[in-house]
C-alpha positions in Angstrom: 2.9 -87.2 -2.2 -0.5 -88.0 -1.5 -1.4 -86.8 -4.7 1.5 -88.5 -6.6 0.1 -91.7 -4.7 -3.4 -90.9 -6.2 -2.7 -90.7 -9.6 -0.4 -93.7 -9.5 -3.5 -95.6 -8.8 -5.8 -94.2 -11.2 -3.1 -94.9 -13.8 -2.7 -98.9 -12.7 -6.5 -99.4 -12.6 -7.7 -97.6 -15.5 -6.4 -99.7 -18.3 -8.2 -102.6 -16.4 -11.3 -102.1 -17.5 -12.3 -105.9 -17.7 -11.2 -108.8 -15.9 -9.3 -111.9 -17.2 -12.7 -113.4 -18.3 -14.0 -110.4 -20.0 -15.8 -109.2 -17.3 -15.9 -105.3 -15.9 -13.1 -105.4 -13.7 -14.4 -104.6 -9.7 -11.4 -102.2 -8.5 -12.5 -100.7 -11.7 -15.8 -100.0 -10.8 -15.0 -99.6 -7.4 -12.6 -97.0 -8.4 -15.5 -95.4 -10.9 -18.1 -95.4 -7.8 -15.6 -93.3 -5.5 -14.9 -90.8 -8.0 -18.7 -90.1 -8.6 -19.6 -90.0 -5.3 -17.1 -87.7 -4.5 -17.9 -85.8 -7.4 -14.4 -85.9 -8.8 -14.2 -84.9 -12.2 -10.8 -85.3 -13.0 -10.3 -89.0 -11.5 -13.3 -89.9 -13.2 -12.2 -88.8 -17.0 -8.6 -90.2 -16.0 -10.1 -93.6 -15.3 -12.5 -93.4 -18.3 -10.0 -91.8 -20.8 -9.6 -94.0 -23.7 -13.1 -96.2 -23.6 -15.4 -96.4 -26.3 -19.1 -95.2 -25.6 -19.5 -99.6 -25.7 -17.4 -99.9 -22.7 -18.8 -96.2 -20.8 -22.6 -97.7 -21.8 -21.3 -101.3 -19.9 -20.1 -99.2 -16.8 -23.6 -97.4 -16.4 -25.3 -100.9 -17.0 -23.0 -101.8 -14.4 -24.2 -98.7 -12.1 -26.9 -98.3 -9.5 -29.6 -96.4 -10.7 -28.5 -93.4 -8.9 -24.3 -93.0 -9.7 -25.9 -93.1 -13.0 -27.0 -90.2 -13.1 -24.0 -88.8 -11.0 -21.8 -89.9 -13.1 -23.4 -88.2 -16.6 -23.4 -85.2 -13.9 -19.7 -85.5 -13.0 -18.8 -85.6 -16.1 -20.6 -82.4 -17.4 -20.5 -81.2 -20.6 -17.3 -84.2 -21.3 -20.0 -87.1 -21.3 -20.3 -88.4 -24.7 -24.2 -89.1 -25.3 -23.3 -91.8 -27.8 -23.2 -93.9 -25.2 -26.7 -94.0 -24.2 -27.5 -95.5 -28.0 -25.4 -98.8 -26.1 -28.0 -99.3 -23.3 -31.3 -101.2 -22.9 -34.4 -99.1 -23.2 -35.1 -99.1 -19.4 -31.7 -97.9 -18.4 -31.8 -95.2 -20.8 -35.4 -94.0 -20.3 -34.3 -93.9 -16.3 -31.1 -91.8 -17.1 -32.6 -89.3 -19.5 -36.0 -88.9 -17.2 -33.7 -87.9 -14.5 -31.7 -85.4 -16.1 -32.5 -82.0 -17.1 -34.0 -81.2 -20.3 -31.7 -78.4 -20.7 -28.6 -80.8 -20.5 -29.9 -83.7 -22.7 -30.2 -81.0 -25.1 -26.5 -80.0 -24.8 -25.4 -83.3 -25.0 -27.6 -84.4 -27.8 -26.8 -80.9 -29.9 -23.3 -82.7 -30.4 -24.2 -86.4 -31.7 -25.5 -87.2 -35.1 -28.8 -86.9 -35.7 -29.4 -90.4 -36.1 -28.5 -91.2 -32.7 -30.4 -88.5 -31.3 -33.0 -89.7 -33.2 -32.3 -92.9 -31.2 -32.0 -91.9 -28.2 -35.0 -89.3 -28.1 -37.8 -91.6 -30.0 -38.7 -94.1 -26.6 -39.6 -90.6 -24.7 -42.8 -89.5 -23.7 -44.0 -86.7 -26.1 -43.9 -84.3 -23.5 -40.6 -85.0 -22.4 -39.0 -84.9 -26.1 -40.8 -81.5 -27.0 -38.7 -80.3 -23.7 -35.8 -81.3 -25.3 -36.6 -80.5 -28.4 -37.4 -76.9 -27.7 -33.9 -76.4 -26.0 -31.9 -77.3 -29.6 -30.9 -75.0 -32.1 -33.3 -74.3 -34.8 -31.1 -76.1 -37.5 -30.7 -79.2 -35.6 -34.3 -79.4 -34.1 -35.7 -79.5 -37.5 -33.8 -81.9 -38.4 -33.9 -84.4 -35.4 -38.5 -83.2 -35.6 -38.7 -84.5 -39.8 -36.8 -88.0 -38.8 -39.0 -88.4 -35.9 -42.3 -87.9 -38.0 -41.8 -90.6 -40.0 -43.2 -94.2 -38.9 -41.0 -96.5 -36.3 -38.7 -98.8 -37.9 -38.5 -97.3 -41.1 -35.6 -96.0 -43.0 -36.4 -91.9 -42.0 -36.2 -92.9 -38.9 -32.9 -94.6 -38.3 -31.1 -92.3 -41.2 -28.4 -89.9 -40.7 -29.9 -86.2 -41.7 -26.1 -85.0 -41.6 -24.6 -85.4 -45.0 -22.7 -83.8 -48.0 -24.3 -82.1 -50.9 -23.3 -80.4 -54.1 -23.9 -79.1 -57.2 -22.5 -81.4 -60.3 -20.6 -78.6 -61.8 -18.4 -78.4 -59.1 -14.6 -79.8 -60.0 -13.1 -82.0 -57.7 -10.5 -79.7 -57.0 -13.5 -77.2 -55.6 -15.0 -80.1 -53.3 -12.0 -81.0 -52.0 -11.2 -77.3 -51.1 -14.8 -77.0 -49.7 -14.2 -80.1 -47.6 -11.1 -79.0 -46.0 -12.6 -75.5 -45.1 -16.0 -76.7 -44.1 -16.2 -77.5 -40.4 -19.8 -78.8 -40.1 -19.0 -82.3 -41.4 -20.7 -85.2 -40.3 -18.2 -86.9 -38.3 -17.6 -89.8 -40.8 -19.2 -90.3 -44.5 -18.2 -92.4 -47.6 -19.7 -90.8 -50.5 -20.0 -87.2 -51.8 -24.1 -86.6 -53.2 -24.9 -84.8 -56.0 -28.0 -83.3 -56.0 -29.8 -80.6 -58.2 -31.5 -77.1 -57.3 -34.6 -78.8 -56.3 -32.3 -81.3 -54.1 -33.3 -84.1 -56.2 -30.5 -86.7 -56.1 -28.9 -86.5 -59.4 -25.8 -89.3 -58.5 -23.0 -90.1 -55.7 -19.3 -90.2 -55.7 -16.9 -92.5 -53.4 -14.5 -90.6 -51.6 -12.0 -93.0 -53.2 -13.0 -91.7 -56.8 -12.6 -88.5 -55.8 -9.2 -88.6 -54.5 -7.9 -90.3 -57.2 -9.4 -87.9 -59.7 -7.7 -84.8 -61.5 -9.0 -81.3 -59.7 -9.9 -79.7 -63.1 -12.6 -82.7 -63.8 -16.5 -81.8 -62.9 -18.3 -83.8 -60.2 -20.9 -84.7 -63.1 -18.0 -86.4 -65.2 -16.9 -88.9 -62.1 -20.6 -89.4 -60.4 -22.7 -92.3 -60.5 -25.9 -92.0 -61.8 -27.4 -94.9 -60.9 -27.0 -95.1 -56.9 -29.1 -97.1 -54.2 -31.2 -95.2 -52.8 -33.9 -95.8 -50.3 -37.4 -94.5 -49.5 -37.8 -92.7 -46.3 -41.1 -94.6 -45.2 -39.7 -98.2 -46.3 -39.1 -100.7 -43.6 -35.2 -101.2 -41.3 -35.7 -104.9 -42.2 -36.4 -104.0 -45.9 -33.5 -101.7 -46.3 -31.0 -104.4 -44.5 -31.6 -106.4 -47.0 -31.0 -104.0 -49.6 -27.4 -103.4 -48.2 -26.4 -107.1 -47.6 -27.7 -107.9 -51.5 -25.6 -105.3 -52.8 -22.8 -105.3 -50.0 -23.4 -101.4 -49.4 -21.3 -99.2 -47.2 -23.6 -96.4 -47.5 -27.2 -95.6 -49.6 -29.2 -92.6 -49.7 -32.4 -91.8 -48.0 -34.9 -90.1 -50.1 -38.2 -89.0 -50.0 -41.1 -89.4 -52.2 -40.7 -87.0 -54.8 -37.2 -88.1 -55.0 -35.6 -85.2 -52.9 -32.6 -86.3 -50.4 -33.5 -86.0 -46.7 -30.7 -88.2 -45.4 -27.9 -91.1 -45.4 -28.0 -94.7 -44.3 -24.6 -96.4 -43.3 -23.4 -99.7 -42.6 -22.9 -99.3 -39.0 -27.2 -98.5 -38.7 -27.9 -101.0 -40.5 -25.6 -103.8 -38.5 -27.9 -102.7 -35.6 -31.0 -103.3 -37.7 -30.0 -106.2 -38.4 -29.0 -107.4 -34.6 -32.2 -106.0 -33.0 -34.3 -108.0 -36.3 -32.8 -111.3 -35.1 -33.2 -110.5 -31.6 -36.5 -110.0 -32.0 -37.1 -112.9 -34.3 -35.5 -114.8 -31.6 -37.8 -113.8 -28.9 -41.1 -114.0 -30.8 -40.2 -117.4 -31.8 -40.6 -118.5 -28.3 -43.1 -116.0 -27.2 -40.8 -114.3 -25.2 -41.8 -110.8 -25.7 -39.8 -107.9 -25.8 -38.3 -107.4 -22.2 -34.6 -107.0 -21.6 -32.3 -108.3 -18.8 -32.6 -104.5 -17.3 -36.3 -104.2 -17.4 -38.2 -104.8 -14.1 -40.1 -108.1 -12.8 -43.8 -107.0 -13.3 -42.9 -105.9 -17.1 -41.0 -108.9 -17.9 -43.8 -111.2 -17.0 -46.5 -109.4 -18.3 -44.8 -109.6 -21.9 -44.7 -113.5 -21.1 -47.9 -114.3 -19.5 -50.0 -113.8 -22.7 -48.1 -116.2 -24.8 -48.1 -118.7 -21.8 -51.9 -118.3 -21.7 -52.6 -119.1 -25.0 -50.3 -122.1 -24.8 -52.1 -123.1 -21.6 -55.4 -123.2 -23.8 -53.7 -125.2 -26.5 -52.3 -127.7 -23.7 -55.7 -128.6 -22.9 -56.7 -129.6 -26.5 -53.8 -131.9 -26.1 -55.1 -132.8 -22.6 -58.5 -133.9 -24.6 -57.0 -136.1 -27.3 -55.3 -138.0 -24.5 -58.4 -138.0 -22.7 -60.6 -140.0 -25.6 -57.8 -142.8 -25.0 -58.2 -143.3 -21.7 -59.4 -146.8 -21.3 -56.3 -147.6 -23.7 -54.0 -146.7 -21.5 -55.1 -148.1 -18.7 -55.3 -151.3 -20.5 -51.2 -151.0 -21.4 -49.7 -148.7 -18.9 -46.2 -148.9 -20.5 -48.3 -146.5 -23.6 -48.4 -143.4 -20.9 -44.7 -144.0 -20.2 -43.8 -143.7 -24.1 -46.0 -140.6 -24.6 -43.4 -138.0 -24.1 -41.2 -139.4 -26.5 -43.4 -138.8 -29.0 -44.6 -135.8 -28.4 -41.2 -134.7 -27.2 -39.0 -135.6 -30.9 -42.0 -134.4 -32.8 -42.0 -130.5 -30.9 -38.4 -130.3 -31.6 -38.2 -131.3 -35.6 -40.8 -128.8 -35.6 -39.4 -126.3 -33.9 -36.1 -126.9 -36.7 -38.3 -127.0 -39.4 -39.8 -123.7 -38.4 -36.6 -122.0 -37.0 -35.0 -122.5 -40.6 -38.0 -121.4 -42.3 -38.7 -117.6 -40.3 -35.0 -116.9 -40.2 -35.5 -117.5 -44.5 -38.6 -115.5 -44.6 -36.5 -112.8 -42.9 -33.6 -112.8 -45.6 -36.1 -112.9 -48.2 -34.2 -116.0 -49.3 -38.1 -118.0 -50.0 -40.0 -116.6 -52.8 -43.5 -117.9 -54.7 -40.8 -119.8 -57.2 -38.8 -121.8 -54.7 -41.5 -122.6 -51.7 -42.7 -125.8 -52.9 -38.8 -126.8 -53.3 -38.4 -125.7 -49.4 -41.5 -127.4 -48.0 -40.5 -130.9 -50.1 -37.0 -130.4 -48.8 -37.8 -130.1 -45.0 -40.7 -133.0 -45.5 -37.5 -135.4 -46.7 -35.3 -134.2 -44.0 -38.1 -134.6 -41.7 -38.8 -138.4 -43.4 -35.2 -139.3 -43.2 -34.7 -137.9 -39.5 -37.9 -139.6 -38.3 -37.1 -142.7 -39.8 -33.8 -143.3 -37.9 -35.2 -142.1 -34.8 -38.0 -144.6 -34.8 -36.1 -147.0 -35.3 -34.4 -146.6 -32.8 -37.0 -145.9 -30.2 -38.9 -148.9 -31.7 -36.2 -150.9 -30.9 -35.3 -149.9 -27.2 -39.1 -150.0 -26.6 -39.8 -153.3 -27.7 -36.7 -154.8 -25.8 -37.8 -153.0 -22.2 -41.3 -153.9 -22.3 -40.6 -157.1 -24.3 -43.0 -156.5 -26.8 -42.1 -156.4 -30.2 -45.6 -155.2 -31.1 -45.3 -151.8 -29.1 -42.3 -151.1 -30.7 -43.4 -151.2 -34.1 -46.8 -148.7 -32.6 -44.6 -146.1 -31.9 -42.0 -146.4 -34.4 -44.9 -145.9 -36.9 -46.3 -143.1 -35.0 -42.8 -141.8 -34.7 -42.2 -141.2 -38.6 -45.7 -140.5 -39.0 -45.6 -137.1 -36.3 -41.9 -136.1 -37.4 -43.2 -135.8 -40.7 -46.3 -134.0 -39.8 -43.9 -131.5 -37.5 -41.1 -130.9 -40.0 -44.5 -129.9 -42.9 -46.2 -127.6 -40.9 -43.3 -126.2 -39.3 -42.5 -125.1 -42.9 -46.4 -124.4 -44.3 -47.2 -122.3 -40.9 -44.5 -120.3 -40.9 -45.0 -119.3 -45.0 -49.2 -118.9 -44.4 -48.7 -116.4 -41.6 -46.4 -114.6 -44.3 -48.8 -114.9 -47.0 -51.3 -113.3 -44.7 -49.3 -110.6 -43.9 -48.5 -111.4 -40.1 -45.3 -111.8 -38.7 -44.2 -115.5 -38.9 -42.4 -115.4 -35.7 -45.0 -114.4 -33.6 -45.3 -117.0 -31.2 -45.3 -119.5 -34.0 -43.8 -122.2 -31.6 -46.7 -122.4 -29.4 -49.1 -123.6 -31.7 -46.5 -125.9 -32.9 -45.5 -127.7 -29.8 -49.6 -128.0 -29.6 -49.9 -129.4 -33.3 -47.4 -132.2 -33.3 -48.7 -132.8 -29.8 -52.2 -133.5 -31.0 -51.0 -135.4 -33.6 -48.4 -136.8 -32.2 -51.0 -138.6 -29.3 -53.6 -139.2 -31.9 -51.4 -141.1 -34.2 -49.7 -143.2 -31.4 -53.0 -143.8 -29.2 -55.0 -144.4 -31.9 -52.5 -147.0 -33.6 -52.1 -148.8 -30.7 -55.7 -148.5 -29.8 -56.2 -150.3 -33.0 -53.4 -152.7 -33.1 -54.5 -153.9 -29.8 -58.2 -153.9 -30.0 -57.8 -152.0 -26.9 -61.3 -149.3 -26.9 
């Protein structure tokens, strides 16, 4: 009875993964912790039957660092290593340096060699020899070539599992072959056809071949003309490649044209994500931490940035400085300040966002740039325009000085425009130069329309008012 009781519960809580809100349900987790700590197997694949390696990745997030690893342990040989591909860095690096290397190798000997790849390039070099060592011959080859070539590159994030043959073959041969073969990558989209020397000769779509008489040759049906990518050419490069062309698949080759691998859509809509993220976080100097990653790390990827804007601040500090004996001649000029520099940083900060997240789909080119920068300079016109105004208006009627409000109104449109230019120019020089145009391109921003921003509004109304 006790028992019957048992697996009457396990049944109730493990469809209820997550909460009403979309959260990981707690009598969930609870349920998860008891099982590993008691080192029950079968309770623990009962309550994680049926989740997909998303969902098991959330759980460990969701785990102290120590049921980690006794969960991956419970489990044995029926945890699915995919899953670790779904965690941050730190997590992962925590879970794999705690386990042997003998049983990373067992579980990594059954994923695709892309997210081996994956899950194996963060280690120390020491550590991934280990592993390494402890795969089959076929597979460690493979999983040692993708891991030679640079970071971020398309050898890197391809899939070295893929299907191959000859063009004489008939269809009715590769469709025999595929249904006897039991080495298959776990899902592909296209059939290659290569010659003796592996050079890609063309690719068929597994729709074609379906549909196509068994007597016909492979050479008859193929395409001749695929997309292909090198091996050595940037992710960011090869996303782009796919979303021009709306790909499902391309072939990775390698410099003298031989195939070494396969690219497919689901890689490349993690390029993409982890591209954006990391625009994202360079915009605002952010740095590369994640939520997981501890406190010292997180703020020593910060504290540089914030240094360098703490430099910046005091060049704005200095401007404000020659002024003075202006402001303490109108007092009510120190209580507008803000504004200015405040509307200026932020039409910047658009101009600029617009601009990188452009760079990065490629969608700016020599022939269109001065088109983009006169495009964000109107905006920037017609946005600071309407905002001075306004500002003008309430300033003049609070400090009852119609004067004051014209000052800043002028130094108003005069800063927004400045912000929404050079939040487009700086952005497209750091390209031309061959830097990244998101690094920590906000920080001198804020600090340019800053300067400006003070110098046109202090020095307008310094000269307006005779005030020196």
């Amino acid at each position: 009875m006790a028992e019957a009781a048992e697996a009457d519960i396990r049944t109730e809580i493990a469809p209820l993964f997550r909460d009403d809100e979309g959260h990981l349900n707690t009598d969930f987790l609870e349920a998860v912790e008891a099982a590993v700590v008691s080192e029950d197997r079968d309770t623990l694949e009962q309550l994680i039957d049926g989740l997909h390696e998303v969902d098991v990745a959330e759980l460990l997030t969701a785990l102290t660092p120590e049921l980690r690893i006794g969960f991956i342990a419970t489990l044995g040989d029926s945890f699915d290593y995919t899953a670790l591909t779904e965690v941050e860095e730190a997590i992962r690096l925590q879970i794999l340096g705690n386990l042997p290397p003998h049983t990373v190798a067992d579980g990594l000997a059954a994923l695709d060699s892309d997210d081996a790849v994956y899950i194996l390039e963060d280690l120390e070099e020491d550590e991934k020899q280990a592993i390494l060592a402890r795969l089959p011959f076929a597979k460690r080859h493979r999983l040692a070539r993708s891991l030679d070539y640079p970071e971020e590159t398309a050898g890197r994030r391809m899939q070295s599992d893929f299907v191959a043959l000859p063009p004489f073959w008939s269809v009715g041969q590769v469709i025999d072959a595929l249904r006897e073969e039991e080495d298959l990558p776990d899902s592909f989209y296209q059939i290659f056809v290569v010659d003796p020397a592996f050079r890609l000769l063309g690719t068929v779509a597994l729709d074609r071949l379906l549909r196509t008489p068994r007597p016909t040759r492979i050479s008859e049906i193929m395409n001749e003309a695929p997309h292909t990518v090198l091996a050595t050419e940037d992710q960011e490069e090869v996303a782009h490649v796919f979303q021009r062309y709306n790909l499902v698949s391309a072939a990775v080759v390698d410099e003298n044209e031989r195939l070494v691998g396969v690219l497919t859509i689901d890689d490349i809509v993690d390029i993409i994500e982890e591209e954006a993220e990391e625009d994202i976080r360079y915009l605002t100097g952010a740095g590369d931490a994640e939520l997981s990653d501890t406190v010292y790390y997180t703020a020593r990827t910060r504290i540089p940035w914030l240094l360098v804007n703490m430099a910046t601040a005091f060049l704005a500090a200095f401007v404000i400085g020659i002024f003075d004996g202006t402001i303490q001649e109108m007092v009510a000029l120190a209580v507008l300040m803000p504004i200015v520099a405040s509307i200026g940083g932020n039409a910047g900060i658009q101009a600029m966002t617009v601009t990188v997240r452009a760079l990065a789909s490629k969608a700016i080119s020599s022939r269109n740039t001065a088109r983009v920068i006169g495009r964000e300079v109107l905006v920037a016109l017609a946005n600071g325009s309407i905002i001075a105004a306004i500002v003008g208006l309430i300033a003049g009627l609070v400090f009852q000085n119609p004067d004051l409000g014209g000052v800043i109104a002028a130094a108003l449109v005069f800063n927004v425009l400045c912000a929404g230019f050079f939040g487009v120019v700086t952005p497209i020089l750091l390209n031309k130069l061959g830097a990244d145009p998101a690094v920590a391109s906000s920080v001198f921003l804020t600090t340019l329309t800053d300067v400006i921003g003070f110098l046109a509004f202090l020095g307008l109304a310094a000269w307006w008012f005779g005030i020196f």
